[in-house]
N, CA, C and O atoms as a DFTB+ gen file, in Angstrom:
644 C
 N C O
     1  1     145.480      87.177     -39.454
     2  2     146.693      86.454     -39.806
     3  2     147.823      87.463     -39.980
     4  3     147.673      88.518     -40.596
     5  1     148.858      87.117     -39.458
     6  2     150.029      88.394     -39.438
     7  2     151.072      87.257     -40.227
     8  3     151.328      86.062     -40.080
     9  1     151.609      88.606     -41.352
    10  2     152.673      87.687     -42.243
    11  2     153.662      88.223     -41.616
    12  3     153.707      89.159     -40.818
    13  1     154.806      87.241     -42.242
    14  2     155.798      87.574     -42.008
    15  2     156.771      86.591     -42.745
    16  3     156.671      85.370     -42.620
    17  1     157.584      87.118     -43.413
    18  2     158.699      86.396     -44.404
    19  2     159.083      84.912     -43.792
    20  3     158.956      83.875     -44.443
    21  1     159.589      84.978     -42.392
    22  2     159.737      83.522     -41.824
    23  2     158.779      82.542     -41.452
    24  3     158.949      81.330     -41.316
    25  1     157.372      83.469     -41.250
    26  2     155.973      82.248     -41.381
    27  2     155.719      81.931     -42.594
    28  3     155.037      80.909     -42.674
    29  1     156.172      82.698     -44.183
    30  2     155.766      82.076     -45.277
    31  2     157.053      81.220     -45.646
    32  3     156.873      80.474     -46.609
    33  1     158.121      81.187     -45.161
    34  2     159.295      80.316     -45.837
    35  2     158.813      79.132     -44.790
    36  3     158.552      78.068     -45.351
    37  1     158.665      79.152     -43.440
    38  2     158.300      77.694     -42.560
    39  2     157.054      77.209     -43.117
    40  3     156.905      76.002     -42.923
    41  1     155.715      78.011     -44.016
    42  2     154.521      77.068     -44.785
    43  2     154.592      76.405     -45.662
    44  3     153.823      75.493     -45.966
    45  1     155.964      76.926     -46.455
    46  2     156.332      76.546     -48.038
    47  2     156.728      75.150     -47.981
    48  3     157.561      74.872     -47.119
    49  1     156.149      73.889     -48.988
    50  2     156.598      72.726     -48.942
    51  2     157.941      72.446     -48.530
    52  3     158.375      73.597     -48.484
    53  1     158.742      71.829     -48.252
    54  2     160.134      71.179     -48.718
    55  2     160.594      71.995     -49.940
    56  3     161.271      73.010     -50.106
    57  1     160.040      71.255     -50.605
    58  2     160.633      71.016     -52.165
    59  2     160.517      72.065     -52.704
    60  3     160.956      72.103     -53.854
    61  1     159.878      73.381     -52.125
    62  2     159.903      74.572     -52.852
    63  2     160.137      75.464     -52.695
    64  3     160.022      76.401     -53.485
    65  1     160.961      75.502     -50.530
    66  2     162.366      75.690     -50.410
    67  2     163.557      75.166     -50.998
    68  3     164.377      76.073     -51.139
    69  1     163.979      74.051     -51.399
    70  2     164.488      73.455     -52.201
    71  2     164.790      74.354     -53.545
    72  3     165.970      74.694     -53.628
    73  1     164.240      74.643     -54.234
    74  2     164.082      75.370     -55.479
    75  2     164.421      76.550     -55.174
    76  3     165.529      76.912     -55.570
    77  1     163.542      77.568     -54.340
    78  2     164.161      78.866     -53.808
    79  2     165.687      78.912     -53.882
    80  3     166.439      79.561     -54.610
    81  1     165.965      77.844     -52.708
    82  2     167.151      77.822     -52.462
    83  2     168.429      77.894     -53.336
    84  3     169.410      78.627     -53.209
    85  1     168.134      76.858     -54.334
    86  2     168.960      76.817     -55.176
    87  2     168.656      77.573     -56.314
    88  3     168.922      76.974     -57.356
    89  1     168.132      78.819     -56.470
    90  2     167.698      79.751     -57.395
    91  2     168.992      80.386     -56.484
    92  3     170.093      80.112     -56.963
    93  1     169.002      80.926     -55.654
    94  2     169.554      82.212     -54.755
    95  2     170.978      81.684     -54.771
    96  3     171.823      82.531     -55.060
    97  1     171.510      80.192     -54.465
    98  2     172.820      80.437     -54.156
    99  2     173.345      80.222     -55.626
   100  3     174.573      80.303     -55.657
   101  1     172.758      79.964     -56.884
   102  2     172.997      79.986     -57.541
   103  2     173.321      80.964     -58.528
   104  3     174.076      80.789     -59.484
   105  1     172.577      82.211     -58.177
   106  2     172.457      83.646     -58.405
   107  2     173.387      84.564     -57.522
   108  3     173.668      85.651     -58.028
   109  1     173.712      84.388     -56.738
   110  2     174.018      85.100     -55.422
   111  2     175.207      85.596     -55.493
   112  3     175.971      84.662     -55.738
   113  1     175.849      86.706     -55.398
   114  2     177.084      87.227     -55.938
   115  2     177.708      88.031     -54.708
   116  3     177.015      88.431     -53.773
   117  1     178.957      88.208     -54.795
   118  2     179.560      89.683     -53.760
   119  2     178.886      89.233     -52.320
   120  3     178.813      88.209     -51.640
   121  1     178.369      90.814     -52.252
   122  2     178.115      90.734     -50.338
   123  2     176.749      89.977     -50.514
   124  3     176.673      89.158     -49.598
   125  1     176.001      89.938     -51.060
   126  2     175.143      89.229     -51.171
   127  2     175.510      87.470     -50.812
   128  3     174.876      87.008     -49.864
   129  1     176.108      86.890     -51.250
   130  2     176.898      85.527     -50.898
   131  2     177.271      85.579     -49.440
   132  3     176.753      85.026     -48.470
   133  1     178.293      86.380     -49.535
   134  2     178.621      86.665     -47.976
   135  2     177.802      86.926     -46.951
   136  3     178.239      86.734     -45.817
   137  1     176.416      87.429     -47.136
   138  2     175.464      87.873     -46.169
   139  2     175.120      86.040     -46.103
   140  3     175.290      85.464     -45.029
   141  1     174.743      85.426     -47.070
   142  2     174.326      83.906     -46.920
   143  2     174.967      83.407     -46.355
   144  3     174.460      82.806     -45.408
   145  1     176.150      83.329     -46.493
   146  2     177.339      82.163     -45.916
   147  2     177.680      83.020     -44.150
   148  3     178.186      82.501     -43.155
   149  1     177.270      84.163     -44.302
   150  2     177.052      84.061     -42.759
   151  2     176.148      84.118     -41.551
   152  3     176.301      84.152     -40.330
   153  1     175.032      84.114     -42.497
   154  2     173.609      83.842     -41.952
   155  2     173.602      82.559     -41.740
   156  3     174.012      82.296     -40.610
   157  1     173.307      81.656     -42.355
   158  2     173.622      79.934     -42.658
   159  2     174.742      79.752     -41.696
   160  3     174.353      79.199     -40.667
   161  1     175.899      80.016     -41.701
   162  2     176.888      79.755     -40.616
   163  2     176.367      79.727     -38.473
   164  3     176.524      78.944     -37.535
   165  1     175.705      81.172     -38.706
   166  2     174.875      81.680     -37.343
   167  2     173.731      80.252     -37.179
   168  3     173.604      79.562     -36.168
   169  1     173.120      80.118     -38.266
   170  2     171.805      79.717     -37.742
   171  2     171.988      77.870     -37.548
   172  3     171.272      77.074     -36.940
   173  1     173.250      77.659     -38.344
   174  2     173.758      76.126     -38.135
   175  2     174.755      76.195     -37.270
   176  3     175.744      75.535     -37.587
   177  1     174.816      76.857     -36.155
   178  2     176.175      76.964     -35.571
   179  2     177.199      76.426     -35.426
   180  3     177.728      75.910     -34.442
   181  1     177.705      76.634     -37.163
   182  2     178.714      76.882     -37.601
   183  2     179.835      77.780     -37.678
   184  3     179.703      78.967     -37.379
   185  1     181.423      77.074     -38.231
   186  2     182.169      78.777     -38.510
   187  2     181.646      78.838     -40.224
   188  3     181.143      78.207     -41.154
   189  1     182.135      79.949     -39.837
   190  2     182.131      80.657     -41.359
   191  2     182.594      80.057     -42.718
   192  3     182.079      80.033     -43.836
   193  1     183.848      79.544     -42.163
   194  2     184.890      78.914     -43.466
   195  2     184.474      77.630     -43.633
   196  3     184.691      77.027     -44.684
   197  1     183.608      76.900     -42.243
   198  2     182.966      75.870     -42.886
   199  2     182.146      75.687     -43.815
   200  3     182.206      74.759     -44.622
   201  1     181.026      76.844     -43.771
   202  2     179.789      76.677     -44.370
   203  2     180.500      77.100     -45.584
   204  3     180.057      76.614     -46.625
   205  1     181.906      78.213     -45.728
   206  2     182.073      78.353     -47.439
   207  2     182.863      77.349     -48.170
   208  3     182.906      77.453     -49.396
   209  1     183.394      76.542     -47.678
   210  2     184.019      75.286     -48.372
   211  2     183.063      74.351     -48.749
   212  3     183.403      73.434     -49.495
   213  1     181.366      74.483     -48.155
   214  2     180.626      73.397     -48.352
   215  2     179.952      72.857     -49.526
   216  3     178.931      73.492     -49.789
   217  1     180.140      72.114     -50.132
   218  2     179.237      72.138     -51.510
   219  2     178.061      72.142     -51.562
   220  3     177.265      71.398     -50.990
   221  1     177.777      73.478     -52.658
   222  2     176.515      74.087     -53.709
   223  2     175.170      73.304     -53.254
   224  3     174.099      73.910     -53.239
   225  1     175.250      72.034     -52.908
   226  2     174.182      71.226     -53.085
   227  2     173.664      71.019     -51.091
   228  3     172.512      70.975     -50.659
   229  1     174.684      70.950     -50.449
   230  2     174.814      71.048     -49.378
   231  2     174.604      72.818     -48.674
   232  3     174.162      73.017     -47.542
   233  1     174.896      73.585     -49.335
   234  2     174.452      74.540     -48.700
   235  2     172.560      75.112     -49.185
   236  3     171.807      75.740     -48.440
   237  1     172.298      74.706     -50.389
   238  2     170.655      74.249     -50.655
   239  2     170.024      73.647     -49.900
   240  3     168.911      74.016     -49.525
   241  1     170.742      72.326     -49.418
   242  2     170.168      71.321     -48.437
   243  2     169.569      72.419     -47.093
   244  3     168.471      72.681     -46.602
   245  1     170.665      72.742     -46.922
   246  2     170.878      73.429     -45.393
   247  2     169.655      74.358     -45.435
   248  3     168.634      74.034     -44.827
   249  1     169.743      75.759     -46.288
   250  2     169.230      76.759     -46.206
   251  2     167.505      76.423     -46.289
   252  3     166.660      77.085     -45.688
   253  1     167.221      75.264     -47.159
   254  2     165.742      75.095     -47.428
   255  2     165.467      74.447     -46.027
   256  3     164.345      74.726     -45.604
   257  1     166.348      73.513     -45.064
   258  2     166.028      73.495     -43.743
   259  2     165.597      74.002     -42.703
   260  3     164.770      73.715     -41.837
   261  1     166.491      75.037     -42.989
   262  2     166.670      76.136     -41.697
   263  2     165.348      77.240     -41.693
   264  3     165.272      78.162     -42.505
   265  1     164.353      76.983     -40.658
   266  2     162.945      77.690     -40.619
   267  2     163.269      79.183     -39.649
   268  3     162.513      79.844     -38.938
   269  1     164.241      79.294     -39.874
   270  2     164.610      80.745     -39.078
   271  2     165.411      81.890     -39.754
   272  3     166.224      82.257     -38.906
   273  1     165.572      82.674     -40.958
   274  2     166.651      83.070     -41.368
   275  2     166.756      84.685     -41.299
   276  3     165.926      85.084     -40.482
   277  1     167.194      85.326     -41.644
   278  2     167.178      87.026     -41.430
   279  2     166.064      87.110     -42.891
   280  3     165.910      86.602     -44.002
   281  1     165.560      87.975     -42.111
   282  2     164.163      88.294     -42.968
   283  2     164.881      89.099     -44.649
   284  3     164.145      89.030     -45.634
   285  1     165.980      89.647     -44.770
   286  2     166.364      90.137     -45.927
   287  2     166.177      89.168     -46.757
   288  3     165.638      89.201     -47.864
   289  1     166.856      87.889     -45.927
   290  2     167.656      86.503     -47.211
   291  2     165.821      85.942     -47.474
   292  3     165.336      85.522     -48.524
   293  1     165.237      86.101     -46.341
   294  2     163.996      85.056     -46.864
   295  2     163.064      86.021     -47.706
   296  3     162.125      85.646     -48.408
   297  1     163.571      87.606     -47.477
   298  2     162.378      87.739     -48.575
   299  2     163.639      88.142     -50.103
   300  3     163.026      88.570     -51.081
   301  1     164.694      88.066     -50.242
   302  2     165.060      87.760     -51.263
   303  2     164.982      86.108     -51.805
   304  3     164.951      86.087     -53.035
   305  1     164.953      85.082     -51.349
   306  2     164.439      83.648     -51.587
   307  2     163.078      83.743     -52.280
   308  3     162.702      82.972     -53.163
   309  1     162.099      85.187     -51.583
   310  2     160.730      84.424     -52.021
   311  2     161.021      85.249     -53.612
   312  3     160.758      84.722     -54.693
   313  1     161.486      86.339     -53.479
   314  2     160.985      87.033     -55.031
   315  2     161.860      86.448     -55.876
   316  3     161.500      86.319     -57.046
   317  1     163.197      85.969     -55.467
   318  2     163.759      85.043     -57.009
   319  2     162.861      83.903     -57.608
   320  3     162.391      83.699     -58.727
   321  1     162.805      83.078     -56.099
   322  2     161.326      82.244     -56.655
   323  2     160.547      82.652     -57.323
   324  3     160.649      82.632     -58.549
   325  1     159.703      83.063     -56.780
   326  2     158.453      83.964     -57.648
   327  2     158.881      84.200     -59.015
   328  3     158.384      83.709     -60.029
   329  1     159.972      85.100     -58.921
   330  2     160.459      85.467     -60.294
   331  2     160.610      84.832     -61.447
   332  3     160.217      84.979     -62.604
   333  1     161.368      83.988     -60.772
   334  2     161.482      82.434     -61.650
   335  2     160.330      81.511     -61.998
   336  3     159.938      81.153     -63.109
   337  1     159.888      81.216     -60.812
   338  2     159.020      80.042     -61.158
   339  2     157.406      80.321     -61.390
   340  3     156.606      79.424     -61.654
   341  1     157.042      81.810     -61.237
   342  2     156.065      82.016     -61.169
   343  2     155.543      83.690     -61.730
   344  3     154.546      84.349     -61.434
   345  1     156.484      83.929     -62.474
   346  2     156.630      84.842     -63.084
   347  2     155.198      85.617     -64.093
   348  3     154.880      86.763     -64.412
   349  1     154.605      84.119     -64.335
   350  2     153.342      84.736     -65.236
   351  2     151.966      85.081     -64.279
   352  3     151.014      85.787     -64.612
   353  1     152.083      84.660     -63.524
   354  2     151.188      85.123     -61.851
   355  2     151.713      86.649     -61.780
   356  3     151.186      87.535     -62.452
   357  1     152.450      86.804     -61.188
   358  2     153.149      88.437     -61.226
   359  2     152.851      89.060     -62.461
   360  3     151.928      89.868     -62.360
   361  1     153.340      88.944     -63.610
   362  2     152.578      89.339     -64.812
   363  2     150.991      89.850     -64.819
   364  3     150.609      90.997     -65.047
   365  1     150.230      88.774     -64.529
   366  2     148.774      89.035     -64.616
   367  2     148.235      89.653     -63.868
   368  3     147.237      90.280     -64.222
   369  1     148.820      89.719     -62.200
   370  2     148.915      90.620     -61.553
   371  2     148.451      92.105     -61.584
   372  3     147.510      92.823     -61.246
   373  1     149.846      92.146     -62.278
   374  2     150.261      93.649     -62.913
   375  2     149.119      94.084     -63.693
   376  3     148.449      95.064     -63.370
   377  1     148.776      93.030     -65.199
   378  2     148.343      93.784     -65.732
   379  2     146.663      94.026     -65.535
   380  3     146.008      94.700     -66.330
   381  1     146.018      93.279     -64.197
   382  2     145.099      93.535     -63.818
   383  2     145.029      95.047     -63.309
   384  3     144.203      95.920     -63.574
   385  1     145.851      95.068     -62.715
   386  2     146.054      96.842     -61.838
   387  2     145.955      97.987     -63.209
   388  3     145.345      99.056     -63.181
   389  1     146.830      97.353     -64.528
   390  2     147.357      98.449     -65.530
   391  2     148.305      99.092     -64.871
   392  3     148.318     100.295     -64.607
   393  1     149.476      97.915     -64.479
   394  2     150.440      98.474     -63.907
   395  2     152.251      98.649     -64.616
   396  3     152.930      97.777     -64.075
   397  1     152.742      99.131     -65.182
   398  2     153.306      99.276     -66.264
   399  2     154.643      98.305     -66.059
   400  3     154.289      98.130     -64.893
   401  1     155.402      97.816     -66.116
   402  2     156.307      97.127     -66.129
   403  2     157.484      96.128     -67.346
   404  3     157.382      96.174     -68.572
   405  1     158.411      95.392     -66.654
   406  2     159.069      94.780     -67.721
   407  2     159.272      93.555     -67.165
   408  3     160.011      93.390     -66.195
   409  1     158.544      92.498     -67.822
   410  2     158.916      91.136     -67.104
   411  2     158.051      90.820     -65.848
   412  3     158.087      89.726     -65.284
   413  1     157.149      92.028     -65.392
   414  2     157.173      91.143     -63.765
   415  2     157.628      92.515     -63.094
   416  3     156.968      92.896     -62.127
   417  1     159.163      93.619     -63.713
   418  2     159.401      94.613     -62.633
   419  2     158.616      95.547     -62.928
   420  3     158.603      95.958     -64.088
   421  1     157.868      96.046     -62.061
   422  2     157.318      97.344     -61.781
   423  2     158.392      98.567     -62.050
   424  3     159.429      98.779     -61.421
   425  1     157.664      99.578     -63.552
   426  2     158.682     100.440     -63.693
   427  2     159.102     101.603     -62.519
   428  3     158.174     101.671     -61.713
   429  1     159.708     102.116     -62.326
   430  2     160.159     102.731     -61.067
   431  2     159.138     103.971     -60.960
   432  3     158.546     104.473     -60.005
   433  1     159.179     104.267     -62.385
   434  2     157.971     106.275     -62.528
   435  2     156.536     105.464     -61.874
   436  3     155.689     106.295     -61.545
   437  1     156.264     104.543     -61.717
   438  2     154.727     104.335     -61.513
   439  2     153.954     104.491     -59.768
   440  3     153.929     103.559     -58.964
   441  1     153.626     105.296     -59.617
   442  2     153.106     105.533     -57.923
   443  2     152.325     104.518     -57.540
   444  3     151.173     104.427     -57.963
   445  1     152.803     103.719     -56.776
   446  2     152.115     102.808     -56.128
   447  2     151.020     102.996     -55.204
   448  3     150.276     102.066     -54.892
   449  1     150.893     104.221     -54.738
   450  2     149.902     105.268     -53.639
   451  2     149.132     105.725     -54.805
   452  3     148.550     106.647     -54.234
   453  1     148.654     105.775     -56.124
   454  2     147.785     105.540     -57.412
   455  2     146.984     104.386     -57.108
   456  3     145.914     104.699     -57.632
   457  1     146.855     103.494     -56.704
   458  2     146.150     102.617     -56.283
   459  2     145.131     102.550     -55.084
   460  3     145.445     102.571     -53.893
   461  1     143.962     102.472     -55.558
   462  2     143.083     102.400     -54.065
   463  2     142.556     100.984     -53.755
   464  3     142.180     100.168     -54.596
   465  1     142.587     100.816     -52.388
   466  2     142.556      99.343     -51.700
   467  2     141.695      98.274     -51.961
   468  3     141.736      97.119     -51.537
   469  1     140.478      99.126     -53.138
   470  2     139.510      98.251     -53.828
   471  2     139.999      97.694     -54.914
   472  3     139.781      96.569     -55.363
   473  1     140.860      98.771     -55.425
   474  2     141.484      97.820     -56.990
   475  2     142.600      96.697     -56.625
   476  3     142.815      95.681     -57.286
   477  1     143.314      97.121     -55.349
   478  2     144.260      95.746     -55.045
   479  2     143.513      94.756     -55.174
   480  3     143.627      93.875     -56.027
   481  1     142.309      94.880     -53.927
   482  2     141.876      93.627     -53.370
   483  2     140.830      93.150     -54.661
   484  3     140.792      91.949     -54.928
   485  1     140.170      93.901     -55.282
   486  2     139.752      93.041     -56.846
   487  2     140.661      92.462     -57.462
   488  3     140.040      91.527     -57.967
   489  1     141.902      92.335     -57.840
   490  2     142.652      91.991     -58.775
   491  2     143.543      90.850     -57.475
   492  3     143.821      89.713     -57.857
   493  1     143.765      91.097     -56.615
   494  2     144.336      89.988     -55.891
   495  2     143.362      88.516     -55.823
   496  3     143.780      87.362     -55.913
   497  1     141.602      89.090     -55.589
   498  2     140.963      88.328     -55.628
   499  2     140.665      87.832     -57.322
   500  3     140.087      86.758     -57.484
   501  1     140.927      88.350     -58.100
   502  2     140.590      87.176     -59.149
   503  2     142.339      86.589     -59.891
   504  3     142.551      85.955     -60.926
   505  1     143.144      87.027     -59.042
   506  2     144.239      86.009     -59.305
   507  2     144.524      84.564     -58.288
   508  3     145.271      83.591     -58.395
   509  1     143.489      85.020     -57.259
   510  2     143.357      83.719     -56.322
   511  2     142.466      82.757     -57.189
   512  3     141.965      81.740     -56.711
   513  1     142.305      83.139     -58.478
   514  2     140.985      82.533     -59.064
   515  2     141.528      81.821     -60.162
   516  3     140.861      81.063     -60.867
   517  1     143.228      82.155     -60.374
   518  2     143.789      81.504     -61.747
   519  2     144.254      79.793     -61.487
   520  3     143.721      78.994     -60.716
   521  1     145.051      79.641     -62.118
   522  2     145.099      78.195     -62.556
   523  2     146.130      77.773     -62.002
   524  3     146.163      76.548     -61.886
   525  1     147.557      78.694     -61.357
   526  2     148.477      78.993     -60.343
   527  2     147.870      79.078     -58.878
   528  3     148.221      80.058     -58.221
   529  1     147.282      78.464     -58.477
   530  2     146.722      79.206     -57.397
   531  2     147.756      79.324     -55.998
   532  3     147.578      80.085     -55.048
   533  1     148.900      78.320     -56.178
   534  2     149.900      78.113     -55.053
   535  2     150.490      79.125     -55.420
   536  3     150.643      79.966     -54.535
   537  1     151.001      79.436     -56.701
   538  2     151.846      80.287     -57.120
   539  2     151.286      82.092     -56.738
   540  3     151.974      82.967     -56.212
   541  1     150.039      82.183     -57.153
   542  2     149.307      83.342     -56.547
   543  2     149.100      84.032     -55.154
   544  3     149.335      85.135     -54.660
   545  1     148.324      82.367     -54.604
   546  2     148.854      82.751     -52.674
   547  2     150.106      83.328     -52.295
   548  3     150.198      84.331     -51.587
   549  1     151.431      82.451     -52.948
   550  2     152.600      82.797     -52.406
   551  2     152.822      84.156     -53.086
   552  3     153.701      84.795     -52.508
   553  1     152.319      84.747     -54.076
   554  2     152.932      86.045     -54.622
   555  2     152.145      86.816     -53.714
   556  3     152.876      87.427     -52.934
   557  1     150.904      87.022     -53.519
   558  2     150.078      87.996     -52.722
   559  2     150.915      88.360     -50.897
   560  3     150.994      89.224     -50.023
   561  1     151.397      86.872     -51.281
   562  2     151.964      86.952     -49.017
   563  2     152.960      87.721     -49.474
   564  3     152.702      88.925     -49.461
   565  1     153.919      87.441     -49.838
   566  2     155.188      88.307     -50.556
   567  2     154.595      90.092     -50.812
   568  3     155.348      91.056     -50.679
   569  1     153.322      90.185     -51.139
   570  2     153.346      91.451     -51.876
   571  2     153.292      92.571     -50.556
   572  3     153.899      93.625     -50.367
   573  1     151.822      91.498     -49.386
   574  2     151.859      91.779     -47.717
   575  2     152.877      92.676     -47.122
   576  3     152.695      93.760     -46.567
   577  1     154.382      91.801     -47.412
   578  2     155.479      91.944     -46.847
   579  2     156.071      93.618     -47.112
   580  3     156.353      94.473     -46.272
   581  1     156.120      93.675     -48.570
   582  2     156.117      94.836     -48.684
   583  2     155.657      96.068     -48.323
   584  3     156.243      97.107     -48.626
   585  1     154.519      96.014     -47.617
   586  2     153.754      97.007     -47.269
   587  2     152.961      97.791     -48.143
   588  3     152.225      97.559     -49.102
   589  1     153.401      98.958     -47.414
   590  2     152.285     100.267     -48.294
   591  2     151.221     100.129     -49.306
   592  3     150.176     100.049     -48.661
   593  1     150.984     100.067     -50.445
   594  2     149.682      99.790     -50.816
   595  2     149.294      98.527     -51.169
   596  3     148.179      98.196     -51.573
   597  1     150.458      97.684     -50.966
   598  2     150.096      96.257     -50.863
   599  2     149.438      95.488     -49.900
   600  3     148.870      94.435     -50.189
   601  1     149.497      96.115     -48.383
   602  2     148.625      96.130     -47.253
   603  2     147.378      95.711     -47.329
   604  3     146.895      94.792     -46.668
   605  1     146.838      96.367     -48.125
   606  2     145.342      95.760     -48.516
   607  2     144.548      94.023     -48.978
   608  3     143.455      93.472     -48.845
   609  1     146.094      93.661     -49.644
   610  2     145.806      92.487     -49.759
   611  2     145.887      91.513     -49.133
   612  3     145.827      90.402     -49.660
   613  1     146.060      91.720     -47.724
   614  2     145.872      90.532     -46.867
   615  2     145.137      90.434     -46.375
   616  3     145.212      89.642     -45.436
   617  1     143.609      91.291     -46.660
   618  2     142.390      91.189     -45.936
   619  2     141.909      90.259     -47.160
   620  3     140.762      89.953     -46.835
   621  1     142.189      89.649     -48.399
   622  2     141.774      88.743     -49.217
   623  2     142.366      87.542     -49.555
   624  3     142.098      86.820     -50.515
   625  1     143.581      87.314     -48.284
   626  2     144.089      85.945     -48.271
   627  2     143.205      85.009     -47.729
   628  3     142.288      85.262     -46.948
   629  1     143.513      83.932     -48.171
   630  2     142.258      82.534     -47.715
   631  2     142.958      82.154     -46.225
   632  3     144.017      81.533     -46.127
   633  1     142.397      82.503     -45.419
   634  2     142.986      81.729     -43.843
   635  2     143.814      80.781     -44.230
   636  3     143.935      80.811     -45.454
   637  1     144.320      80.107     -43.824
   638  2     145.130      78.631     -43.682
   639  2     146.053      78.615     -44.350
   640  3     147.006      78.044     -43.821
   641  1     146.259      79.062     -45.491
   642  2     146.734      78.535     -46.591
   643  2     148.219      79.732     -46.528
   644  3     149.084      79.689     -47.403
């Protein structure tokens, strides 16, 4: 199975693009906004000044639609999500590894190449085992994305899902 930020935003229900969505434009500031409103513009071929006059609720609509987006915006969509809505998954995560953090962020001093591919894939596999389990799948595909010693954990994703 090969991830990729736009095969996990096209698996994700509706409704939880929906939520993403309106986490991000709700958050979304400076060039960050501007990267949206002209991504969304491209991919609805739209102008520009349309999509920024459009209302808040209407540009949510749009973006949780649109199964194609620049891989930056969709993997910033998945970790606000995550962040937000699934924050204690990431947590347990962490502290399966004994991975030091605040909230969910991984402190910056901590070497991620400290990790060997048995302790990922143990601790990925018994968070596929919690009570989140949508919330877990989607954090592990997300973690994929990242690469480097997160790599490991996609040899313990469940096919299909």
């Amino acid at each position: 199975m090969s991830v990729s930020a736009n095969r996990i935003w096209r698996q994700m229900p509706q409704d939880v693009r929906i939520a993403a969505s309106k986490i991000v434009w709700n958050e979304s500031k400076g060039a960050e906004k501007q990267f949206l409103f002209a991504s969304l513009a491209r991919a609805k071929n739209l102008r520009e000044v349309t999509v920024r006059k459009t209302p808040i609720e209407k540009l949510v609509t749009w973006t949780a639609a649109t199964l194609s987006l620049p891989d930056q915006i969709v993997e910033d969509l998945l970790k606000k999500y995550l962040l937000h809505e699934h924050r204690a998954v990431i947590i347990s995560f962490l502290e399966l590894l004994k991975i030091p953090h605040a909230e969910g962020m991984i402190e910056e001093s901590f070497d991620l190449a400290a990790l060997s591919n048995e302790q990922v894939q143990t601790a990925a596999r018994s968070l596929l085992e919690s009570a989140d389990r949508a919330g877990a799948v989607l954090y592990l595909k997300y973690l994929v994305l990242q690469g480097r010693s997160w790599a490991a954990v996609e040899q313990v994703l469940p096919a299909g899902e």
